[in-house]
C-alpha positions in Angstrom: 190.3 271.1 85.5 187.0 272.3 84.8 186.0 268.2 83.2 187.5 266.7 86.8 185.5 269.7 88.8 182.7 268.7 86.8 183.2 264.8 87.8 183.8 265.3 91.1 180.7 267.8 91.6 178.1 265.7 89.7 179.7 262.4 91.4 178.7 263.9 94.9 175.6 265.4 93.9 174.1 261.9 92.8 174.9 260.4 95.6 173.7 263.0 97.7 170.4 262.8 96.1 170.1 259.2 96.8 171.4 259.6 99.8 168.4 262.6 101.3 166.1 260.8 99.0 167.1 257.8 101.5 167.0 259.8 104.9 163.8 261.7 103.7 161.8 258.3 103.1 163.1 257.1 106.3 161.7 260.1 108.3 158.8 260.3 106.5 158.0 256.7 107.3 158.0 257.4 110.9 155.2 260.3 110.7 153.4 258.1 108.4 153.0 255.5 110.9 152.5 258.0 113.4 149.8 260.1 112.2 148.4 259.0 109.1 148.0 255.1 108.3 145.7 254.9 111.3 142.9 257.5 109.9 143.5 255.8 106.5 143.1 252.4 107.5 139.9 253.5 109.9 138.4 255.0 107.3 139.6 258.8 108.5 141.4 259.7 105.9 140.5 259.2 101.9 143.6 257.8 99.8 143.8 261.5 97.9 143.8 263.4 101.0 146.5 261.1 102.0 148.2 261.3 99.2 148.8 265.0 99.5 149.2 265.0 103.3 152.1 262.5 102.2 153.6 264.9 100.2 153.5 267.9 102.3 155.6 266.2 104.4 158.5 266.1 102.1 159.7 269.9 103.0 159.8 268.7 106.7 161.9 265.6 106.6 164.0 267.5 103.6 165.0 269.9 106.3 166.5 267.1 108.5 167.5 264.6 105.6 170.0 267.4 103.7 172.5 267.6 106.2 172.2 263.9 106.6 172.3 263.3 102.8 175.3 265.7 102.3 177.7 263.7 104.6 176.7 260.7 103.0 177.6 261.8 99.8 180.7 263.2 100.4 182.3 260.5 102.4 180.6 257.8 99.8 182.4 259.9 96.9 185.6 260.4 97.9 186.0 257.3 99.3 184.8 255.7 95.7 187.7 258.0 94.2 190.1 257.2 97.0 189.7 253.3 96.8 190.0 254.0 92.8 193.3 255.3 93.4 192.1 258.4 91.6 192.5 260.9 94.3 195.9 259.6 94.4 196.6 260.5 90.3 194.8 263.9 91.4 197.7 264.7 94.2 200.3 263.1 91.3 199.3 265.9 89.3 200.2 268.8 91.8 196.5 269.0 93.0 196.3 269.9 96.7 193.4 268.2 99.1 191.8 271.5 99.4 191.5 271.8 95.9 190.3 268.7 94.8 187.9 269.5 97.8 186.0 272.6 96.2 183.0 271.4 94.1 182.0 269.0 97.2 182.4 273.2 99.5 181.1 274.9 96.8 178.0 271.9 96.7 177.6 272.0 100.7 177.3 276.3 100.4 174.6 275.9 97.6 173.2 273.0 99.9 173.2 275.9 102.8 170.8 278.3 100.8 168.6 275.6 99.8 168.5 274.6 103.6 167.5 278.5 104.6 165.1 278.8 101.8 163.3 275.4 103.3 163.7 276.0 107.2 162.2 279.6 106.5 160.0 279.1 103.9 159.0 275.9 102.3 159.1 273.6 106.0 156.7 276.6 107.8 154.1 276.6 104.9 154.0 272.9 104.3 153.7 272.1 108.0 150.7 274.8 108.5 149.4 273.1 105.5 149.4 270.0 106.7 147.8 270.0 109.5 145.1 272.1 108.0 144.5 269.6 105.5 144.2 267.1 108.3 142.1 268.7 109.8 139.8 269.6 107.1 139.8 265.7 106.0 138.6 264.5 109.3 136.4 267.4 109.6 135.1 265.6 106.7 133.4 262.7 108.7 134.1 263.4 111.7 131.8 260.1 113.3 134.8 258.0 111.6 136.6 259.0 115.1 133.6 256.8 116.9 135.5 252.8 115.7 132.7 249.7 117.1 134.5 247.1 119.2 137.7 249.1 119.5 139.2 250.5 122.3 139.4 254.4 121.4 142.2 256.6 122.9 142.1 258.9 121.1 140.7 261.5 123.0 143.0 262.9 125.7 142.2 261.9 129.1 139.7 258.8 128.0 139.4 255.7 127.1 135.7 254.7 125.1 134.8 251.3 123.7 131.1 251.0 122.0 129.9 247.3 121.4 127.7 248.4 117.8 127.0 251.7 116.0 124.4 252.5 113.6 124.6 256.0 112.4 124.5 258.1 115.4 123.0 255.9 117.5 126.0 253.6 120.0 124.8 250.3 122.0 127.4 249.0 124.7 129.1 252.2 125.9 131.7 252.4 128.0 133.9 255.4 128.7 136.9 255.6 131.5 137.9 258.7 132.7 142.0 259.1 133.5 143.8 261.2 135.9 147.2 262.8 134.6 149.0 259.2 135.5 146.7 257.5 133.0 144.2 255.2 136.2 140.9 255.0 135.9 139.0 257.6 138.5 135.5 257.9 136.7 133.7 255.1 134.6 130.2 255.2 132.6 129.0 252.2 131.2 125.7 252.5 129.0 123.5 250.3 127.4 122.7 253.0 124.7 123.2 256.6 123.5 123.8 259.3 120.8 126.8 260.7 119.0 126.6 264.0 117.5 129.1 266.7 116.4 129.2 270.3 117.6 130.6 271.8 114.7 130.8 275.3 116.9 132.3 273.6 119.7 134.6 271.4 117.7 133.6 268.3 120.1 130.9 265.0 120.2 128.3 265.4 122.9 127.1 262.0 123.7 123.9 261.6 124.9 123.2 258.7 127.2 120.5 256.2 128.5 120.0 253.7 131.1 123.6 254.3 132.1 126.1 252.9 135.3 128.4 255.6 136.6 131.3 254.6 138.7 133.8 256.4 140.8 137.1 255.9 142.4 139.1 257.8 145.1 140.7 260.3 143.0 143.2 260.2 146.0 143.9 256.4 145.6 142.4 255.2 142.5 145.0 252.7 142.5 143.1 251.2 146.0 140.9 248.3 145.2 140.3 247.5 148.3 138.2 250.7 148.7 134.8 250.1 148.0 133.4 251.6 144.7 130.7 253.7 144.3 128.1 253.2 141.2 125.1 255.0 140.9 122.2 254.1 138.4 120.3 256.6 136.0 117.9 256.8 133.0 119.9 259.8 131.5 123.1 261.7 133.0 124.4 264.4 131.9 125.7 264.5 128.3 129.5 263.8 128.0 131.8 266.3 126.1 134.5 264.9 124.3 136.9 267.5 122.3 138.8 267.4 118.9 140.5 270.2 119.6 143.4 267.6 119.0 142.7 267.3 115.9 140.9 270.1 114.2 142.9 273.1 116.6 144.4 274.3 113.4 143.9 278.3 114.4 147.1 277.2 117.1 149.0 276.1 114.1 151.0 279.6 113.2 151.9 279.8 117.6 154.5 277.1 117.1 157.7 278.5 116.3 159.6 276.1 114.5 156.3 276.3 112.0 156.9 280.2 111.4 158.3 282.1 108.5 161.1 284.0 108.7 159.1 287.1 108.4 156.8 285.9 111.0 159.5 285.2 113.4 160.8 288.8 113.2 157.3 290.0 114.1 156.8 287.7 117.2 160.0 288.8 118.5 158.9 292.2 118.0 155.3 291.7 119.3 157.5 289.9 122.7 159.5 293.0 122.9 156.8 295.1 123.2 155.1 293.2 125.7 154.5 294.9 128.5 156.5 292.8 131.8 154.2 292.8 134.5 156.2 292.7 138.2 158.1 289.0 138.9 157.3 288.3 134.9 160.8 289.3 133.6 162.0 286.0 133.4 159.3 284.7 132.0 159.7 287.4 129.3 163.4 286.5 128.6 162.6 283.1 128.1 159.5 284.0 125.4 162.1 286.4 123.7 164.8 283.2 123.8 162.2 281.1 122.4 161.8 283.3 119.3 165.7 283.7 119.0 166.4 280.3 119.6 164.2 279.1 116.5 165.6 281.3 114.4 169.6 280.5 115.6 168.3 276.9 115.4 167.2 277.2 112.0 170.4 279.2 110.6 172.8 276.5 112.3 170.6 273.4 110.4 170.8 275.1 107.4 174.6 275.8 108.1 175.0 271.9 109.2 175.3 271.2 105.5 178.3 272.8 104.5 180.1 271.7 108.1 179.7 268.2 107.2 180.5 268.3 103.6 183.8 270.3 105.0 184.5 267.1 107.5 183.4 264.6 105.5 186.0 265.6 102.6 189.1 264.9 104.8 187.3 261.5 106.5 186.3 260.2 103.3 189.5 260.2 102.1 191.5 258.7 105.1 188.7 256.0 105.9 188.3 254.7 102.7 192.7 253.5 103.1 191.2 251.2 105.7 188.0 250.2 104.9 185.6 251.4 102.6 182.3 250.0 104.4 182.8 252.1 107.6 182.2 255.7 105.5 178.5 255.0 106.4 178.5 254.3 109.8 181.3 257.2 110.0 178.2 259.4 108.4 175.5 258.4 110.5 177.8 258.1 113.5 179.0 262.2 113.3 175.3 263.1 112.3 174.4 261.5 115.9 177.2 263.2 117.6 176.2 266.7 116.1 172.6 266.2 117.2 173.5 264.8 120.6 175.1 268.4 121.1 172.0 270.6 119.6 169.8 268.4 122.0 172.1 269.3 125.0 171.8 272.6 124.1 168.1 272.6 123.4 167.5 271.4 127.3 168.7 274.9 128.2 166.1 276.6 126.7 164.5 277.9 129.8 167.5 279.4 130.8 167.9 282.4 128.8 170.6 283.4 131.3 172.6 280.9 129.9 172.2 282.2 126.0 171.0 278.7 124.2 170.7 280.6 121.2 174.3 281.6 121.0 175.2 277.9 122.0 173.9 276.3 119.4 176.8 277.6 117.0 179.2 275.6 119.3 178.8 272.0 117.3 179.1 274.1 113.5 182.3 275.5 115.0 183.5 272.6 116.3 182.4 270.7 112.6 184.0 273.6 111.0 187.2 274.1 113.3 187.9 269.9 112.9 187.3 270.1 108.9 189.7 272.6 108.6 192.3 270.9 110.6 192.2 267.5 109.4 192.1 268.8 105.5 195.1 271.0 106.2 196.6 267.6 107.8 195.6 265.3 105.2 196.9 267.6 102.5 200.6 268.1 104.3 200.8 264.1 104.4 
């Protein structure tokens, strides 16, 4: 017994390795894209710094990918074994499904503490980390920001565009200024200027000469029929462009997805104590929720892992009679479903009247409730 638990355990575990190793890559390639090839390719970002931002990213995609991974490696292994005929010689043998199922349960409940030790602790610290790496790298050099003969948006609420840079000094300056639906209300076009960092202020003041300003209705700056006013000047006043964005790593620890375990306790305690000012009760019921909700959300990720090893025992097995090849698409298929539901869920979050938190234990139980009746099925057949 202890040589087929052993083959059975080590079977899933490999797979389920490959399988997070898979998911994780996957993820990670999407922040990648997102946030960091752009500063490395501009210059931004040196290839060490990247390097390690890289790998601080591994505790936050390993938090999404273990679940993910799990399922996959149950469904993949006991459908091997299934299509092998050897779960088969395991029932000969007066083995019962729930049996045979324990070192994929016992796997999915050490897969559980790994997932509370990284949703609590390793994910919070790597993701403060991270950004405060970030930050520090581009704090490095921070002019890299200013790219010649590229259309900058990088700055919220702007678009700039400088024809040649040398230094500090810009030629060819253009800057549009958006309204919150992204048109064009304010324009500066210069023929020159000066770029210099506020370390204090975390922002670039550009200094200006011989510059065009250019104004729209802000009520209709969609309107070209209006006529548009442009005024001339030697100098204007500088313009103030924040990297707040970027370098705002004191707001980090606020987020609470990015908090320990310890830290969410004191929040929530720090909330309760607030004192509710009249027609802010609501308001304080949904800061309270937020707290709670993070933590419930955290538990049930963490808790995702042993529901879908328990499902994926009884699927893997009864798919793989029909057709091996669907396991995966059954894996990714059920991860989408269980996510749909936390998603529902997590669009109730301003309702605290409505306990989200509590809610979120609804798609576990309903993972848990179906494992347990299709293995006690499965094993009666």
């Amino acid at each position: 017994m202890r040589l087929l638990d052993r083959h059975i355990f080590l079977g899933i575990l490999a797979t389920t390795t490959v399988a997070v190793g898979m998911f994780a890559f996957v993820l990670m390639s999407v922040n990648v894209l997102r946030d960091l090839l752009g500063p490395l390719l501009s210059g931004q970002l040196q290839l060490l710094a990247f390097g390690r931002l890289v790998l601080l990213l591994v505790p936050f995609v390993i938090s999404y990918a273990l679940p993910l991974g799990m399922l996959t490696g149950v469904l993949l292994t006991l459908g091997r074994l299934s299509s092998d005929s050897e779960i088969t010689a395991m029932r000969a043998s007066g083995l019962s499904v729930p049996r045979i199922a324990m070192p994929a349960l016992l796997l999915g409940a050490l897969g559980v503490l790994l997932g509370l030790r990284v949703n609590f602790e390793s994910m919070p610290w790597a993701r403060v980390q991270y950004h405060r790496e970030l930050a520090e790298a581009m704090r490095a050099n921070p002019l890299s920001f200013i790219r010649p003969r590229t259309f900058i948006r990088d700055f919220p609420g702007y678009v700039i565009y400088i024809g040649a840079m040398s230094g500090s000094e810009v030629r060819d300056f253009w800057l549009w200024q958006l309204d919150n639906e992204h048109r064009v209300v304010h324009f500066v076009r210069a023929e020159s200027g000066r770029v210099e960092y506020d370390e204090a202020a975390n922002e670039f003041i550009v200094t200006l000469s011989n510059a065009s300003v250019g104004e729209h209705d802000r009520k209709r700056p969609e309107d070209f029929s209006q006529s548009l006013m442009v005024n001339s000047a030697a100098h204007i006043d500088p313009v103030h462009l924040s990297l707040a964005r970027f370098f705002g790593v004191e707001s980090v620890h606020q987020k609470e997805d990015w908090m320990t375990y310890p830290e969410l306790m004191a929040a929530r305690a720090r909330v309760a104590l607030e004192h509710v000012a009249p027609g802010g009760a609501r308001q304080h019921a949904r800061d309270l929720m937020k707290v709670s909700f993070t933590v419930q959300d955290k538990i049930n990720r963490a808790l995702a892992i042993f529901s879908f090893a328990l499902i994926g025992v009884p699927l893997g097995i009864w798919v793989s009679r029909r057709e091996t090849s669907a396991n995966f698409a059954l894996a990714v298929l059920l991860a989408l479903s269980y996510h749909f539901m936390t998603i529902l869920v997590g669009w109730l979050d301003p309702h605290p009247e409505y306990r989200p938190d509590l809610l979120l234990w609804v798609p576990n139980l309903m993972f848990l409730g179906l494992g347990l009746w299709l293995l006690r099925r499965l094993d009666r057949v």
